[in-house]
C-alpha positions as CSV (number, residue, x, y, z in Angstrom):
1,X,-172.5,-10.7,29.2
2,X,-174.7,-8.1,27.5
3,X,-175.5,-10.8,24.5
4,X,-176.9,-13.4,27.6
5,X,-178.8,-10.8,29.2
6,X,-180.5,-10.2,25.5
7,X,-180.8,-13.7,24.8
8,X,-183.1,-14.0,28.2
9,X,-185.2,-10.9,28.0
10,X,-186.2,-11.5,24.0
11,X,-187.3,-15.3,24.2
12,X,-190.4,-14.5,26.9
13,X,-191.0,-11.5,24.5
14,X,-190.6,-13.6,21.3
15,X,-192.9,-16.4,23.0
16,X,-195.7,-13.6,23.9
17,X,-195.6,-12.4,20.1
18,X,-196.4,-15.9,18.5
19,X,-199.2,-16.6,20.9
20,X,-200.6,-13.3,20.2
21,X,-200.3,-14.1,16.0
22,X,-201.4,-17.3,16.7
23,X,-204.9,-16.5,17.9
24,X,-205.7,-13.6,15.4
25,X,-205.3,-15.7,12.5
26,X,-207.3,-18.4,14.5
27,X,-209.9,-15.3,14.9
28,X,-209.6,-14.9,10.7
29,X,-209.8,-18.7,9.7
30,X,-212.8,-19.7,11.3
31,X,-216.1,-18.2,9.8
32,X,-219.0,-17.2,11.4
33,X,-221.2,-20.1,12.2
34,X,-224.1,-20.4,9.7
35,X,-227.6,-21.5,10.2
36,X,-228.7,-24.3,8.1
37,X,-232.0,-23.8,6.8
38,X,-234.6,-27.0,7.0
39,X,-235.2,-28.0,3.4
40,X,-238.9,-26.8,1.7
41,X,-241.3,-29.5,0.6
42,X,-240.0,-32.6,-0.8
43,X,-240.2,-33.6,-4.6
44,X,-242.4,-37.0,-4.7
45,X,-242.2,-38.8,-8.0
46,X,-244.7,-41.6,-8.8
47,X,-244.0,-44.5,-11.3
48,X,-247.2,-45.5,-12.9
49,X,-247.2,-49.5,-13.3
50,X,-249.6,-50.2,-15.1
51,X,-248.8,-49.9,-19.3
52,X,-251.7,-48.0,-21.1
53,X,-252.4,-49.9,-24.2
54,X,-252.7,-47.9,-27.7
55,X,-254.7,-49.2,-30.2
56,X,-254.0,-49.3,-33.9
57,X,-256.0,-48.7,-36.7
58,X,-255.5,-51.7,-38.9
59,X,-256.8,-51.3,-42.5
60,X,-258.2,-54.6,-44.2
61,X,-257.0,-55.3,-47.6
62,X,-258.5,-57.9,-49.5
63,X,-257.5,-59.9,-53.0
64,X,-260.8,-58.5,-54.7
65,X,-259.3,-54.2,-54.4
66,X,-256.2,-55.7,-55.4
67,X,-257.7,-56.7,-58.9
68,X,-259.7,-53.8,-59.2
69,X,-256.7,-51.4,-59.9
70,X,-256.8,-50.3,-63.2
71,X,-253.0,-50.7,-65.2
72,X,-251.2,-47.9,-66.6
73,X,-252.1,-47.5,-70.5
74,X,-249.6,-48.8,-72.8
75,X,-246.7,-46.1,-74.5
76,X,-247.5,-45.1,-78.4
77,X,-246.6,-46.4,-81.0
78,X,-244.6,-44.5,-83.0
79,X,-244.6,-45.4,-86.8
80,X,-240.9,-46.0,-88.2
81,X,-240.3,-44.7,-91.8
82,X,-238.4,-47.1,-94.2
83,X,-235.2,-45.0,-96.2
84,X,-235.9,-44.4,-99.5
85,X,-233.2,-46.3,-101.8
86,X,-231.6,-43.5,-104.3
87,X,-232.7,-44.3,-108.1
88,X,-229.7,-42.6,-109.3
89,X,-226.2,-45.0,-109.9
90,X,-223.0,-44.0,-107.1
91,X,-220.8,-42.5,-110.2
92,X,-224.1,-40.0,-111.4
93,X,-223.7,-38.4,-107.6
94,X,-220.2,-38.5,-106.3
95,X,-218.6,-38.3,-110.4
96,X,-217.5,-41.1,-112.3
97,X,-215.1,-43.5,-109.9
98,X,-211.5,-43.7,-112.1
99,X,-210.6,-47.4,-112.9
100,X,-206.6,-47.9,-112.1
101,X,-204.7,-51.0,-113.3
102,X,-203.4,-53.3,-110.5
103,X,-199.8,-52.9,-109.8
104,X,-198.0,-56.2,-111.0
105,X,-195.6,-57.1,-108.1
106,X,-192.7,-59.5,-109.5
107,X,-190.2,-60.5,-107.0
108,X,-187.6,-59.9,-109.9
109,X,-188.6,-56.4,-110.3
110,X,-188.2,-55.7,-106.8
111,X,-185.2,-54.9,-104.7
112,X,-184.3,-54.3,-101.4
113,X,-181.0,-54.0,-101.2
114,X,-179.5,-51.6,-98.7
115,X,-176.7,-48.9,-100.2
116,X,-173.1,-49.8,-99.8
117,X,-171.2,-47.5,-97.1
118,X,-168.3,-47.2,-95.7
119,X,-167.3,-47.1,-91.4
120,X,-168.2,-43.8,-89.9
121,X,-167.3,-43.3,-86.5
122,X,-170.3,-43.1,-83.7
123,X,-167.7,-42.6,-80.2
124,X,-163.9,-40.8,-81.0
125,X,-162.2,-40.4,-77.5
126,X,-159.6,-37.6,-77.8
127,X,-156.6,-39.2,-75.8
128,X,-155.0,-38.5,-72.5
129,X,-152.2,-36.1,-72.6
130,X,-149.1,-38.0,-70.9
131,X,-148.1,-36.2,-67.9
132,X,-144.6,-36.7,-68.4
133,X,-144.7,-34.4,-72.0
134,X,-146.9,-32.1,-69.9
135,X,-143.9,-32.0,-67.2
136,X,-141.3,-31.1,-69.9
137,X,-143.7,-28.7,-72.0
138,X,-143.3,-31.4,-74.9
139,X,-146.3,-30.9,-78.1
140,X,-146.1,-33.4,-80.9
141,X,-148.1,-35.0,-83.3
142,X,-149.0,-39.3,-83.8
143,X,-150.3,-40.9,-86.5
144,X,-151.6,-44.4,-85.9
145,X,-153.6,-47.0,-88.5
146,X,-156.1,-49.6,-87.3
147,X,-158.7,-52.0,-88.9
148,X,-162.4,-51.9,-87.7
149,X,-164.4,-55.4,-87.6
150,X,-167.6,-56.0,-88.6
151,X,-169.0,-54.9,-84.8
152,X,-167.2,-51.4,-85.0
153,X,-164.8,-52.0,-82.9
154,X,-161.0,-50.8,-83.9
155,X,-158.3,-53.9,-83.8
156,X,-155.0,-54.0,-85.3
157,X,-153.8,-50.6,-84.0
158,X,-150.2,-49.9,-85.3
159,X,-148.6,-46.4,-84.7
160,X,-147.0,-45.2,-88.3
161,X,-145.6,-41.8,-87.2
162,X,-145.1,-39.9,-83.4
163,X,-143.0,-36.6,-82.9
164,X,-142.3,-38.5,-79.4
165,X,-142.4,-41.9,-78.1
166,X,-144.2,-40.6,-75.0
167,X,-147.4,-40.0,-77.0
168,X,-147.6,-43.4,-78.4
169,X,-149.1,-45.1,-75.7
170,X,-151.9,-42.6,-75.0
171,X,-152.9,-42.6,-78.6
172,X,-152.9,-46.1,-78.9
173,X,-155.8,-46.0,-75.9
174,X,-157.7,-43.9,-77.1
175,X,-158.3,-46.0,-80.7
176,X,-159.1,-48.3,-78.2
177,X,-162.2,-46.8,-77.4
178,X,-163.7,-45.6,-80.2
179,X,-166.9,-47.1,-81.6
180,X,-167.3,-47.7,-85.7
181,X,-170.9,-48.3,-87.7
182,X,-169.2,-51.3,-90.0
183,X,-168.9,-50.9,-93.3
184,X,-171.7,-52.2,-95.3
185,X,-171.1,-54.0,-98.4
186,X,-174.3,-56.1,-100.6
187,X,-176.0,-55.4,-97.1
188,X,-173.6,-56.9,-95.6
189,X,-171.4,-55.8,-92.3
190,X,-167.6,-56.6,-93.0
191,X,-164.0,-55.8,-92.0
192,X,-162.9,-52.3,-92.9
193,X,-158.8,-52.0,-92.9
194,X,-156.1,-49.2,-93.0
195,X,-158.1,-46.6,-91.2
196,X,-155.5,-43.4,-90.9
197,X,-156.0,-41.0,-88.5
198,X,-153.4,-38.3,-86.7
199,X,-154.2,-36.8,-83.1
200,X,-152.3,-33.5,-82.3
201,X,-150.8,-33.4,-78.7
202,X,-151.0,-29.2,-77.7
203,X,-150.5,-27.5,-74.8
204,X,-153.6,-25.1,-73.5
205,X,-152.2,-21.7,-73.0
């Protein structure tokens, strides 16, 4: 009951306070009126029409001035002196030139023939060590022979000696990949055979 009673008497008083807001900031929005002044005199700009002519001072040049321009005088002359030839022989001023005998080239007394050598290796692969030897702690030695062609390149690869059949293989690979300068006979590249050689299979500690 009390809220209804509260309800009625603050809508009338509610409705009295917005009116009253409403016209003060009617009161604060519109300014003043303001006088407008009548303008001063008026600007008048006049177009003249008519185009004033100018008048150009022309200068007359005639043929006859042209020719009477003196040219430029010519450059001097300057006298070139001709080089006095020396009286005096080459050999009295530089010394007495030294006469040399000409070098008698005989195709038999010549030769170029290249020195005899024998193969030297250019790529030497150490080989794999085979897991399975690494596995059981196993260290050996194999010694294997081989031939190298006239190419460098290692055929005929025969194993003479292994502590251990399990290093054979893996040594024989590695020949496989080395890389020979031929052997050079009369200048001639050819076959080198029986080429020894003995890898060493060791642990690293």
């Amino acid at each position: 009951m009390g809220s209804i009673i509260r309800i009625i008497v603050g809508i009338p008083i509610a409705a009295i306070v917005t009116v009253l807001l409403f016209n003060i900031m009617r009161i604060l929005i519109i300014p003043d009126s303001v006088e407008i002044e009548e303008g001063g005199d008026q600007l008048r700009i006049s177009i003249n029409d008519e185009v004033a002519e100018v008048e150009a001072r022309r200068r007359d040049t005639t043929i006859e001035d042209v020719d009477q321009i003196d040219p430029p005088p010519p450059p001097p002359q300057i006298e070139r002196q001709a080089a006095e030839q020396p009286t005096e022989g080459l050999d009295t001023i530089v010394g007495q030139i030294p006469e040399f005998e000409a070098p008698q080239l005989a195709s038999d007394n010549v030769s170029f023939s290249v020195s005899d050598r024998d193969a030297q290796p250019l790529v030497r692969i150490e080989p794999s060590y085979p897991p399975r030897a690494a596995e059981r702690g196993l260290e050996g030695t194999c010694a294997v022979r081989f031939d190298v062609t006239p190419d460098g390149t290692p055929t005929n690869i025969t194993i003479l000696n292994c502590s251990s059949s399990m290093f054979e293989r893996a040594s024989i690979r590695a020949v496989e990949r080395w890389r020979y300068q031929p052997r050079i006979q009369d200048g001639v590249p050819i076959a080198r055979r029986g080429v020894e050689t003995e890898f060493v299979f060791q642990l690293a500690e």
